[in-house]
N, CA, C and O atoms as a GROMACS GRO file, in nm:
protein
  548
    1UNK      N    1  10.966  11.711  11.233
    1UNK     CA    2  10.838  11.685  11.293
    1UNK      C    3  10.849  11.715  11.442
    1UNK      O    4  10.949  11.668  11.495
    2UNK      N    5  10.775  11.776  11.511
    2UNK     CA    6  10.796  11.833  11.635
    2UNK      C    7  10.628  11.746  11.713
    2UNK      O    8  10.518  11.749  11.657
    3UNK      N    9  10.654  11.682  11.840
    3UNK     CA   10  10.573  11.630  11.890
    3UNK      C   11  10.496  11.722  12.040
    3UNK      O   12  10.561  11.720  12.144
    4UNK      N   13  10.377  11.787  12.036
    4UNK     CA   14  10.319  11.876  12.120
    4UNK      C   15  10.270  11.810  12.242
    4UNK      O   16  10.288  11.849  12.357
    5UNK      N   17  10.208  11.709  12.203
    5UNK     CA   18  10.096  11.643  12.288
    5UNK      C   19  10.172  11.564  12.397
    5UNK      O   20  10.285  11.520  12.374
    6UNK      N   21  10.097  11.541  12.541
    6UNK     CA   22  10.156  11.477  12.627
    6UNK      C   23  10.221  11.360  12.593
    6UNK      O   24  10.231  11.349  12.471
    7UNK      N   25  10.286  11.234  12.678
    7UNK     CA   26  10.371  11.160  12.601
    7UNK      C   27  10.248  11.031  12.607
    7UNK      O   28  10.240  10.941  12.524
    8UNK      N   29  10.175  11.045  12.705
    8UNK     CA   30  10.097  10.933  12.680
    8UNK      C   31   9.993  10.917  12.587
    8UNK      O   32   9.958  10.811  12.535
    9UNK      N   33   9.935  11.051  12.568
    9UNK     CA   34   9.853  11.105  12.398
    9UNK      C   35   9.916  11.033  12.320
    9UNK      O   36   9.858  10.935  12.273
   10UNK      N   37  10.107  11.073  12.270
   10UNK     CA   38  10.128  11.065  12.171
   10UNK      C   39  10.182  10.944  12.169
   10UNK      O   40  10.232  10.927  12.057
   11UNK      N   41  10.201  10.830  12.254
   11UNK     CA   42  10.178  10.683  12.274
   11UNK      C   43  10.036  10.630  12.200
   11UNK      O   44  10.036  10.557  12.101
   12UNK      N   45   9.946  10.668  12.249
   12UNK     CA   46   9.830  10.628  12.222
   12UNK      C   47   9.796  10.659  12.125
   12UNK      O   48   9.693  10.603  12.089
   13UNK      N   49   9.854  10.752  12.035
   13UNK     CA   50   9.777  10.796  11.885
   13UNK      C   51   9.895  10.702  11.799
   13UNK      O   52   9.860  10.630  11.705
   14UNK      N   53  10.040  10.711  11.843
   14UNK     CA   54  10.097  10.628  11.782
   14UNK      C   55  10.119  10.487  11.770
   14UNK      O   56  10.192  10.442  11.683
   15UNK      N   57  10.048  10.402  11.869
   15UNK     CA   58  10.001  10.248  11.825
   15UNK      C   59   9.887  10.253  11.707
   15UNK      O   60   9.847  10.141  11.677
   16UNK      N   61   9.819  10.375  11.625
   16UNK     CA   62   9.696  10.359  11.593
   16UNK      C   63   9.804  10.376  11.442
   16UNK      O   64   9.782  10.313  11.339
   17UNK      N   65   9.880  10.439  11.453
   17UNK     CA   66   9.945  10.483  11.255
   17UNK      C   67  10.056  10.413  11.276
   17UNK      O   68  10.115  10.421  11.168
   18UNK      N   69  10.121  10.349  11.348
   18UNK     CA   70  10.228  10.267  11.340
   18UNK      C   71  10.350  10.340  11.364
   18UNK      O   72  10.442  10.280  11.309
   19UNK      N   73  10.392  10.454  11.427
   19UNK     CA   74  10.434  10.466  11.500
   19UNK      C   75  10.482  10.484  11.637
   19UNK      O   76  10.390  10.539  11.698
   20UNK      N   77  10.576  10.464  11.714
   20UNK     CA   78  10.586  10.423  11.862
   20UNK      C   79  10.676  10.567  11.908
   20UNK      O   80  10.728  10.647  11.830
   21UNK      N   81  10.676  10.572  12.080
   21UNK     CA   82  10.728  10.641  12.164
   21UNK      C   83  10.734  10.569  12.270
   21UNK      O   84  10.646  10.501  12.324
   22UNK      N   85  10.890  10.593  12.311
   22UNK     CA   86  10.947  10.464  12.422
   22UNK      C   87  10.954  10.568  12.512
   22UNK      O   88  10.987  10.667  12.447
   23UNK      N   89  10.934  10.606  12.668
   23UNK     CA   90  11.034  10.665  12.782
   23UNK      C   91  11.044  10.538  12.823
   23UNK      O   92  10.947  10.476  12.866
   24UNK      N   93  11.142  10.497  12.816
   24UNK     CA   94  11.253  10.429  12.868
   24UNK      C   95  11.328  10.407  12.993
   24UNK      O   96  11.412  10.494  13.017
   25UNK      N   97  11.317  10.300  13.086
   25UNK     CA   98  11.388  10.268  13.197
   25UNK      C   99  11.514  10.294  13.202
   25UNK      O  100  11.573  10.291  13.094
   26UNK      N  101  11.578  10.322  13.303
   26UNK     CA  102  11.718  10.363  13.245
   26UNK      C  103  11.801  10.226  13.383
   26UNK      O  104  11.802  10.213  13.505
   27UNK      N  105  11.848  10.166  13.280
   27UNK     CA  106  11.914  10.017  13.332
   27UNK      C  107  12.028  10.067  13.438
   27UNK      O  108  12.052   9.970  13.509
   28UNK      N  109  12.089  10.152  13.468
   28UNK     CA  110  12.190  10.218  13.582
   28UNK      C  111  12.274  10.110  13.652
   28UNK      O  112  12.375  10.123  13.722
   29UNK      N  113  12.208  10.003  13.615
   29UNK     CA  114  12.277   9.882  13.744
   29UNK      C  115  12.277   9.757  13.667
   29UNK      O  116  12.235   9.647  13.703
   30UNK      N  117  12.334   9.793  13.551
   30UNK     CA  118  12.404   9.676  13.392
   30UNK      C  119  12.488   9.642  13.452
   30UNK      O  120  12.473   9.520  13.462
   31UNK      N  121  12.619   9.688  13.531
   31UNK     CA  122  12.728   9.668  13.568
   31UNK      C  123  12.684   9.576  13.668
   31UNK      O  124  12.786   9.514  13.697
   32UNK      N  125  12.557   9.517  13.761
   32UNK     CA  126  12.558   9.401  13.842
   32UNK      C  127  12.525   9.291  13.782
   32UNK      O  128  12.487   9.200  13.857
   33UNK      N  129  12.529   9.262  13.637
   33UNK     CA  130  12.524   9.200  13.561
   33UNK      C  131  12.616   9.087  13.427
   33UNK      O  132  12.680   9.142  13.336
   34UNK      N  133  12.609   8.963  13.436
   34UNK     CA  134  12.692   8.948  13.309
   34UNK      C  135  12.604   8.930  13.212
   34UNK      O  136  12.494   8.883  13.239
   35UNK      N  137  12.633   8.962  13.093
   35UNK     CA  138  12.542   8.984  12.976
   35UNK      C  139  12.603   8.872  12.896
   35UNK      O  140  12.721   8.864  12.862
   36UNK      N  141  12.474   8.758  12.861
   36UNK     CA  142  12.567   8.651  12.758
   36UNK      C  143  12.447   8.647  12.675
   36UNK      O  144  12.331   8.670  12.710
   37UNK      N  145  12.519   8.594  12.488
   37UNK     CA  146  12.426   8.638  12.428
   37UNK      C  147  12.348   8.502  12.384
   37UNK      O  148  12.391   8.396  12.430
   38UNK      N  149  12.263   8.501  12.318
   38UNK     CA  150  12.199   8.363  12.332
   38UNK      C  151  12.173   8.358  12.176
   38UNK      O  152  12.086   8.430  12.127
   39UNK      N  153  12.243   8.279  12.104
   39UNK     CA  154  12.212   8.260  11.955
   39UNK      C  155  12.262   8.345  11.884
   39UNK      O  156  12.344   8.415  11.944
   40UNK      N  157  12.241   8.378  11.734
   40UNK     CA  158  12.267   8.487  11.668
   40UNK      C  159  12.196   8.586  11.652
   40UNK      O  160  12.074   8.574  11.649
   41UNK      N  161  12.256   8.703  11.640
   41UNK     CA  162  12.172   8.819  11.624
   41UNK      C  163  12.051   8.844  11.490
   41UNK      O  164  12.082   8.844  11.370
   42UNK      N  165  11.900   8.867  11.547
   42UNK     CA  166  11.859   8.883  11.448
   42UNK      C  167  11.825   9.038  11.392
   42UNK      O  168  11.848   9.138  11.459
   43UNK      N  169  11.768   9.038  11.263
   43UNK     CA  170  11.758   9.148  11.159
   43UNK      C  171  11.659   9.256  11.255
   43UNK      O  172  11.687   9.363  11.308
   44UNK      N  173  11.541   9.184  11.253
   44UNK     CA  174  11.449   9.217  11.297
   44UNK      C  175  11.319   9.142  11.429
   44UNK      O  176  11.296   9.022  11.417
   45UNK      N  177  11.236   9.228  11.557
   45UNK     CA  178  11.215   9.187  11.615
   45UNK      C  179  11.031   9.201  11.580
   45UNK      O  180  10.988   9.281  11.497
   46UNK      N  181  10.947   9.113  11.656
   46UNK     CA  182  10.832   9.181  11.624
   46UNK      C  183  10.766   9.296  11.664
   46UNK      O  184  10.689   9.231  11.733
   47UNK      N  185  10.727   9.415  11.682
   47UNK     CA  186  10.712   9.523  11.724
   47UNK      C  187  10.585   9.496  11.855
   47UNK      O  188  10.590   9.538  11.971
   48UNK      N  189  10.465   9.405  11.783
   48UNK     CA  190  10.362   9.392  11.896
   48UNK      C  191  10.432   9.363  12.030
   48UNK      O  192  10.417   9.424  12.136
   49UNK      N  193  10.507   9.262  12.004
   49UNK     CA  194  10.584   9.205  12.135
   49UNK      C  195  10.672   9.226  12.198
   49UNK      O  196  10.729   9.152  12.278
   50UNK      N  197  10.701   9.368  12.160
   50UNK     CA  198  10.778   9.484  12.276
   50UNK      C  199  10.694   9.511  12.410
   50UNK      O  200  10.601   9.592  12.400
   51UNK      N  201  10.715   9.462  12.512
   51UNK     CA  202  10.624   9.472  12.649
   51UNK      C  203  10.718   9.674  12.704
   51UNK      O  204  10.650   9.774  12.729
   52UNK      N  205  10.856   9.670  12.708
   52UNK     CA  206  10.902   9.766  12.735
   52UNK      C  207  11.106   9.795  12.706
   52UNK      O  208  11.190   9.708  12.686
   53UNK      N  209  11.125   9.922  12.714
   53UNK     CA  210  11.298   9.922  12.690
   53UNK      C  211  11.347   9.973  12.793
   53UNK      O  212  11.279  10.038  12.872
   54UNK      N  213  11.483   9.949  12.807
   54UNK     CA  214  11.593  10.024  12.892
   54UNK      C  215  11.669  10.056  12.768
   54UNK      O  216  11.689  10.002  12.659
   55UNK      N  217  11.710  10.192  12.844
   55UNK     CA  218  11.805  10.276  12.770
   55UNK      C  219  11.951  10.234  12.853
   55UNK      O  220  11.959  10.271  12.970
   56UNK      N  221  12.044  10.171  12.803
   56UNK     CA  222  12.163  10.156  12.890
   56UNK      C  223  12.232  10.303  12.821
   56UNK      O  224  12.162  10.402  12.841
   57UNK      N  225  12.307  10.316  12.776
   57UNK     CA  226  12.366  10.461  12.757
   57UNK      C  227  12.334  10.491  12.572
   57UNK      O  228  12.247  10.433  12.506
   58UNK      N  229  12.420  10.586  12.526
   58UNK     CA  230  12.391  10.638  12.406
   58UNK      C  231  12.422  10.530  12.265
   58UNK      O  232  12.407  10.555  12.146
   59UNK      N  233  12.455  10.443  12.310
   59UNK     CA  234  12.473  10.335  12.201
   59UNK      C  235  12.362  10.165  12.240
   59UNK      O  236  12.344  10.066  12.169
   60UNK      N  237  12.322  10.191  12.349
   60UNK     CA  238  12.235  10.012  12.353
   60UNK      C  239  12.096  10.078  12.411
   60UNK      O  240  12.070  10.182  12.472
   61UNK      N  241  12.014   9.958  12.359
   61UNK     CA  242  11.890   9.980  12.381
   61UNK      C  243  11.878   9.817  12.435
   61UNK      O  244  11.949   9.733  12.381
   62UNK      N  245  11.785   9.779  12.546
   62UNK     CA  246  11.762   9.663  12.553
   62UNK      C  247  11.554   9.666  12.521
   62UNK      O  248  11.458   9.737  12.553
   63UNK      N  249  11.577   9.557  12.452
   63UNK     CA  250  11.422   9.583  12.385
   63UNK      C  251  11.352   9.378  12.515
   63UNK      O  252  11.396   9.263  12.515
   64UNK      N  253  11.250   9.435  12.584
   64UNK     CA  254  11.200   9.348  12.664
   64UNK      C  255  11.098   9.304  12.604
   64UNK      O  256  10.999   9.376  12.588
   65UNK      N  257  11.101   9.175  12.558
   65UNK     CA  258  10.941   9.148  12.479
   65UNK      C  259  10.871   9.084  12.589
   65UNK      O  260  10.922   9.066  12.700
   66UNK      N  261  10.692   9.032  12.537
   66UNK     CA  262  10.612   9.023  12.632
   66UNK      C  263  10.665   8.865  12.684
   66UNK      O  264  10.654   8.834  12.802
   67UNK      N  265  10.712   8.789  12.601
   67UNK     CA  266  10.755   8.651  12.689
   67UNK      C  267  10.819   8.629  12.753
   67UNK      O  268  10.841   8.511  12.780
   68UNK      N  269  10.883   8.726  12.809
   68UNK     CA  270  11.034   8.789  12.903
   68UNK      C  271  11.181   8.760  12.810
   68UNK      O  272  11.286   8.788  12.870
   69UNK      N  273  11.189   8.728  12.730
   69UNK     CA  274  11.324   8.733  12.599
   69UNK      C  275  11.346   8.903  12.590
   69UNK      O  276  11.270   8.992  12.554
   70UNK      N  277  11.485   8.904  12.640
   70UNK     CA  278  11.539   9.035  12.617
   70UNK      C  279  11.612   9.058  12.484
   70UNK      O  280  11.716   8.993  12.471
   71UNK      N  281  11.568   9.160  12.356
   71UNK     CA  282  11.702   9.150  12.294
   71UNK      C  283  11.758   9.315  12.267
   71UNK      O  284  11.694   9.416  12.237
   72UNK      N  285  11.902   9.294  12.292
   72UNK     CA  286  12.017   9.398  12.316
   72UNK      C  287  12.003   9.461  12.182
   72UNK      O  288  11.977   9.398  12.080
   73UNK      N  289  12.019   9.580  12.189
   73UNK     CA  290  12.066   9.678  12.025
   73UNK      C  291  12.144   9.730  12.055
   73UNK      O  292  12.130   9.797  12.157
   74UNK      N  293  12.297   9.730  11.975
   74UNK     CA  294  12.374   9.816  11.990
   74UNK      C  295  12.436   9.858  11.895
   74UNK      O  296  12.524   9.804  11.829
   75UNK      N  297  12.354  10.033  11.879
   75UNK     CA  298  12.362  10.130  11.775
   75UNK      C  299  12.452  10.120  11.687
   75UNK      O  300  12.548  10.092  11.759
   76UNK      N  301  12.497  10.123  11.567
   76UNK     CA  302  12.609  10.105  11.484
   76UNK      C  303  12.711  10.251  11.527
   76UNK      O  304  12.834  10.253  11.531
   77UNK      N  305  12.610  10.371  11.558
   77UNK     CA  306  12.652  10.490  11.586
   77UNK      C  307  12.628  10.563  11.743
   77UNK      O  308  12.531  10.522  11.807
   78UNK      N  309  12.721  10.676  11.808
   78UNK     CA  310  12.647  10.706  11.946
   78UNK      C  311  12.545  10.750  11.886
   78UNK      O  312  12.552  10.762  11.763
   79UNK      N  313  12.429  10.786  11.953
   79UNK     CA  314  12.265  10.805  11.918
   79UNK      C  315  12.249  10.961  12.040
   79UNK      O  316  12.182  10.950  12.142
   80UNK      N  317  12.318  11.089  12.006
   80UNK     CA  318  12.353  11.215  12.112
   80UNK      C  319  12.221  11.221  12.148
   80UNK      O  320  12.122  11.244  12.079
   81UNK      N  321  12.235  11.191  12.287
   81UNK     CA  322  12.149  11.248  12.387
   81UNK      C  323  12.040  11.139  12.438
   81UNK      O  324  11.949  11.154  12.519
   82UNK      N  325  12.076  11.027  12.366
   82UNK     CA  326  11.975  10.918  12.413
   82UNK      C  327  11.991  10.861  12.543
   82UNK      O  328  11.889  10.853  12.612
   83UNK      N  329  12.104  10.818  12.594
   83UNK     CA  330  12.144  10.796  12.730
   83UNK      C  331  12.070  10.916  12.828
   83UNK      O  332  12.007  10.885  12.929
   84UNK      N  333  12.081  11.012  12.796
   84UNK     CA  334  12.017  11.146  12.911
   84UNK      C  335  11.920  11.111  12.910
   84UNK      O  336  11.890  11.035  13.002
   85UNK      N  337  11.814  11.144  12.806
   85UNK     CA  338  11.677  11.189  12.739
   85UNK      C  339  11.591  11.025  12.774
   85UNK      O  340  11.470  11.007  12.785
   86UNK      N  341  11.658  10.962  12.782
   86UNK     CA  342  11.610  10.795  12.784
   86UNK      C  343  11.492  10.769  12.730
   86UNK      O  344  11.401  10.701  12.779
   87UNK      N  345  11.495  10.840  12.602
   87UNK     CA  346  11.345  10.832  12.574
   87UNK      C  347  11.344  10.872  12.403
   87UNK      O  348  11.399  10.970  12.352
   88UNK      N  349  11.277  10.780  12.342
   88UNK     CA  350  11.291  10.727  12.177
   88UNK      C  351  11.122  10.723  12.072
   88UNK      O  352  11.005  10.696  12.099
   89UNK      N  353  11.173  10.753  11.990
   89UNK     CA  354  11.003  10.748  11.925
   89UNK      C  355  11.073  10.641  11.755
   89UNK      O  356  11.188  10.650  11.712
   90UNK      N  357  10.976  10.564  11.703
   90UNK     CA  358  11.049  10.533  11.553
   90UNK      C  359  10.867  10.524  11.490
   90UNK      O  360  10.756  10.550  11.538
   91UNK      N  361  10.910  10.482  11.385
   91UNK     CA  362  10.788  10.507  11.302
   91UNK      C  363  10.836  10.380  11.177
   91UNK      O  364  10.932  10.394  11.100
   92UNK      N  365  10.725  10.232  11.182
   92UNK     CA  366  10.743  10.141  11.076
   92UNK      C  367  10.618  10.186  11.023
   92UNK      O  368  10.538  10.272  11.061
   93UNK      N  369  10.620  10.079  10.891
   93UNK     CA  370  10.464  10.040  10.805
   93UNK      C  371  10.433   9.923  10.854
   93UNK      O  372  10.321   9.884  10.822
   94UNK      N  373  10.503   9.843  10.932
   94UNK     CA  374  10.494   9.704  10.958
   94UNK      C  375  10.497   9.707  11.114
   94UNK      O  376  10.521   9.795  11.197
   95UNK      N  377  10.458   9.555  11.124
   95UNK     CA  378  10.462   9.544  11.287
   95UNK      C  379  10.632   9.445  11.300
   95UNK      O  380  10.666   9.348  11.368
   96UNK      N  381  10.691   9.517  11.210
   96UNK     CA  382  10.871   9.465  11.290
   96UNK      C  383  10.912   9.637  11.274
   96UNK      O  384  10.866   9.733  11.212
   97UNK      N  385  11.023   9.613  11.365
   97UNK     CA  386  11.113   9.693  11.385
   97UNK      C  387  11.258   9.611  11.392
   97UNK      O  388  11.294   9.525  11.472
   98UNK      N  389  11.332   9.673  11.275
   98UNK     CA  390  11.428   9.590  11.215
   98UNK      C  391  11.559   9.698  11.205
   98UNK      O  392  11.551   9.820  11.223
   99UNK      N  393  11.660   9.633  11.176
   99UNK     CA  394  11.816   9.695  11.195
   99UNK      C  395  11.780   9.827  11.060
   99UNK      O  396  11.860   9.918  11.082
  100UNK      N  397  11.725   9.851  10.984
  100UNK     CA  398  11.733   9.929  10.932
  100UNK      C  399  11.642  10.035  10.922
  100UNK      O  400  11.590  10.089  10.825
  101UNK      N  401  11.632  10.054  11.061
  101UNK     CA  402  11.477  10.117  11.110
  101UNK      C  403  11.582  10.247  11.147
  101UNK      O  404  11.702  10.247  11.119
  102UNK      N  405  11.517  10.349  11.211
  102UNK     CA  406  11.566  10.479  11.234
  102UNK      C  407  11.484  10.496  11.375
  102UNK      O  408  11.365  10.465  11.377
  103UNK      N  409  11.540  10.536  11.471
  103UNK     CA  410  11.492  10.584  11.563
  103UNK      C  411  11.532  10.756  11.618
  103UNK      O  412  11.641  10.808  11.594
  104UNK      N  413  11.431  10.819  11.686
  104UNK     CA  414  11.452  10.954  11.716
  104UNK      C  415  11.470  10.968  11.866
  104UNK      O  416  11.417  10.894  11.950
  105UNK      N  417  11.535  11.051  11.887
  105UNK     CA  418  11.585  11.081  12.094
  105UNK      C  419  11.460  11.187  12.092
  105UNK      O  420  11.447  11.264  11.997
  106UNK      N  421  11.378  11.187  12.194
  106UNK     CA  422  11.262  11.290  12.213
  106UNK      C  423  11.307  11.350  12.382
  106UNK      O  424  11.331  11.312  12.496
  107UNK      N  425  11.294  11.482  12.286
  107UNK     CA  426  11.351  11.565  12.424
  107UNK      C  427  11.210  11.658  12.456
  107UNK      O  428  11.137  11.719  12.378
  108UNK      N  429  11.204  11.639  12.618
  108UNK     CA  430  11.051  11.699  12.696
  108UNK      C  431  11.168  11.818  12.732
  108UNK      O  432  11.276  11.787  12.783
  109UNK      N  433  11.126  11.978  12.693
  109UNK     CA  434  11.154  12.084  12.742
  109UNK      C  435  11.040  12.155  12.750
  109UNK      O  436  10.950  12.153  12.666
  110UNK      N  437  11.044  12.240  12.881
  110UNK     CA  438  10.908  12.334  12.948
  110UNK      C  439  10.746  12.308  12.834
  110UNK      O  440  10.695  12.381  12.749
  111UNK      N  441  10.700  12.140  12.898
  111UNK     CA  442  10.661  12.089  12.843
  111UNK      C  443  10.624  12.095  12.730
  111UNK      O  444  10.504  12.103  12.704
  112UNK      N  445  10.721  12.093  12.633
  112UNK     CA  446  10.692  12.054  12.459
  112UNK      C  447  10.731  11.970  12.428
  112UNK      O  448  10.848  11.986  12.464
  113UNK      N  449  10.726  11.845  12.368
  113UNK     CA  450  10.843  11.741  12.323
  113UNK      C  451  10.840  11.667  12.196
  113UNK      O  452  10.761  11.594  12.137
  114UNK      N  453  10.985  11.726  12.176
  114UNK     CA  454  11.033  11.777  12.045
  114UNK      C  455  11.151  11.650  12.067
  114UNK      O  456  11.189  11.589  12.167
  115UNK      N  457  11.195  11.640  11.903
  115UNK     CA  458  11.253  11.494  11.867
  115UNK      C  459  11.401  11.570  11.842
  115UNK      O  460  11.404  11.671  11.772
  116UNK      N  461  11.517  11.519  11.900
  116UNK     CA  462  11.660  11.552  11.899
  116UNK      C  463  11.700  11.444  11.753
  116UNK      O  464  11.621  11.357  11.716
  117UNK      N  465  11.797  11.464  11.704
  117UNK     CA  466  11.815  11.344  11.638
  117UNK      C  467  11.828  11.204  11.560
  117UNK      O  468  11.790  11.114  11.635
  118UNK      N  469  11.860  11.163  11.460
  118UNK     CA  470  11.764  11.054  11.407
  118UNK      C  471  11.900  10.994  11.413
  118UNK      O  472  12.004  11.060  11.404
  119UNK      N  473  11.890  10.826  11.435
  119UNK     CA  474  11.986  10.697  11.459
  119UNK      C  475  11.966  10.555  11.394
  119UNK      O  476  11.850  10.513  11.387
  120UNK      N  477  12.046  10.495  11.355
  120UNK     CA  478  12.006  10.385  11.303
  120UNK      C  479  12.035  10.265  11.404
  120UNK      O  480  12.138  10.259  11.471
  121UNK      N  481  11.924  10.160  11.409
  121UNK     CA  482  11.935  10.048  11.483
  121UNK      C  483  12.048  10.010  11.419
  121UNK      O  484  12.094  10.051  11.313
  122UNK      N  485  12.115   9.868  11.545
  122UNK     CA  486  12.195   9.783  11.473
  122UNK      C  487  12.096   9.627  11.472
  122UNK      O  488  11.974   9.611  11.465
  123UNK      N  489  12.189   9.549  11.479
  123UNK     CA  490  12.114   9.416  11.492
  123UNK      C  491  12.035   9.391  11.627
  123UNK      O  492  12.047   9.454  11.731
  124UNK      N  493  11.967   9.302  11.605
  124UNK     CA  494  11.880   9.269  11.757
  124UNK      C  495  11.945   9.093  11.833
  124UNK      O  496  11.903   8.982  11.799
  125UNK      N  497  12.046   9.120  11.932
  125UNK     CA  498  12.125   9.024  12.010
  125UNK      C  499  12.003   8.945  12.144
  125UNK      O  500  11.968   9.027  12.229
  126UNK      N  501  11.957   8.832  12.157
  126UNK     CA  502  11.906   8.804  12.218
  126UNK      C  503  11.997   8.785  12.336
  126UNK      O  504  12.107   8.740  12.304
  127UNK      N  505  11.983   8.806  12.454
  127UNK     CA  506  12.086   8.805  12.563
  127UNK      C  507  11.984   8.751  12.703
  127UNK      O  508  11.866   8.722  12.724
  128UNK      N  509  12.111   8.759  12.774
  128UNK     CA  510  12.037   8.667  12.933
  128UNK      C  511  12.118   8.727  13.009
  128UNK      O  512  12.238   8.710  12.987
  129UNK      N  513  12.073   8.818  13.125
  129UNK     CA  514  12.175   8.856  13.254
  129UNK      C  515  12.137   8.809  13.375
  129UNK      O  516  12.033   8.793  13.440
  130UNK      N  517  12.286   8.785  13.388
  130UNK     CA  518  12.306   8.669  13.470
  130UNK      C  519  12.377   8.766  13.637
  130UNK      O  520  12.491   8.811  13.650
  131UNK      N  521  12.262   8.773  13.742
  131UNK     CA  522  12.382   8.798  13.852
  131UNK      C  523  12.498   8.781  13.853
  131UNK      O  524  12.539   8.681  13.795
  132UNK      N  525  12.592   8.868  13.914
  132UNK     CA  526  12.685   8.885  13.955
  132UNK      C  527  12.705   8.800  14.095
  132UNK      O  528  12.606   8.765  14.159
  133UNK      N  529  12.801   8.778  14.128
  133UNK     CA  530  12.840   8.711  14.223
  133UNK      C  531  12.926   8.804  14.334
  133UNK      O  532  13.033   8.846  14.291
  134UNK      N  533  12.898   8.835  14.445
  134UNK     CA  534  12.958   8.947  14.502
  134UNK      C  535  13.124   8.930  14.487
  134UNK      O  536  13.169   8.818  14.462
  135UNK      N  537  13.188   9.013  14.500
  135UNK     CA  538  13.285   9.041  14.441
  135UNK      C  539  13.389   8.988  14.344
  135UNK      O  540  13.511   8.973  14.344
  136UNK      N  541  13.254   8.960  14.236
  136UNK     CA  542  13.292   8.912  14.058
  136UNK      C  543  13.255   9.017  13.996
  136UNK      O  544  13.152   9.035  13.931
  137UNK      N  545  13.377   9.115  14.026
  137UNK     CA  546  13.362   9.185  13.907
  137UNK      C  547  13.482   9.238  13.850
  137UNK      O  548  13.477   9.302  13.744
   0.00000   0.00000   0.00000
């Protein structure tokens, strides 16, 4: 499936069929951070209540819901080219997006944007980062 339309078109047509397209923050400054996880990891998150993601590199996704609860994904597999591309599309029937969901890396070349790769979520880790303390690291 090859995606033509600008990215905010194809945002906007994809909240309407239940599929999504993330460009993605790219977290660069994880490392001023300690990451602790809060509870057990669950299966699945609710999809409405994704406010936005960071792409930390080719294996984690941090998924930001709207109540400020962050939860961590980290890919069972590397996911090539997702760290660069920082930018993801998936497609449910439901409003969860769950560990056995598939996500795609969408690559913008001389504006066309076209989907690299397909990846499987892992579990969804609720986490809390916690400043760093200057030279705690």
């Amino acid at each position: 499936m090859q995606f033509r339309a600008p990215a905010f078109l194809l945002i906007a047509s994809a909240l309407a069929t239940g599929s999504v397209a993330f460009s993605a923050e790219k977290a660069s400054n994880d490392d001023q951070y300690e990451i602790r996880a809060i509870g057990e990891p669950k299966s699945c998150i609710m999809r409405s209540s994704i406010r936005s993601t960071d792409v930390i590199d080719d294996r984690t996704i941090d998924f930001k819901m709207n109540n400020g609860d962050i939860y961590r994904n980290n890919l069972p597999s590397k996911c090539s080219g997702l760290g660069f591309e920082e930018a993801f599309s998936y497609r449910t029937s439901t409003n969860r997006l769950c560990n056995v969901d598939i996500i795609r890396v969408l690559d913008q070349t001389a504006g066309r944007l076209d989907t690299r790769g397909a990846c499987g979520l892992g579990k969804f880790q609720q986490i809390e980062k916690v400043r760093k303390e200057k030279g705690e690291e």
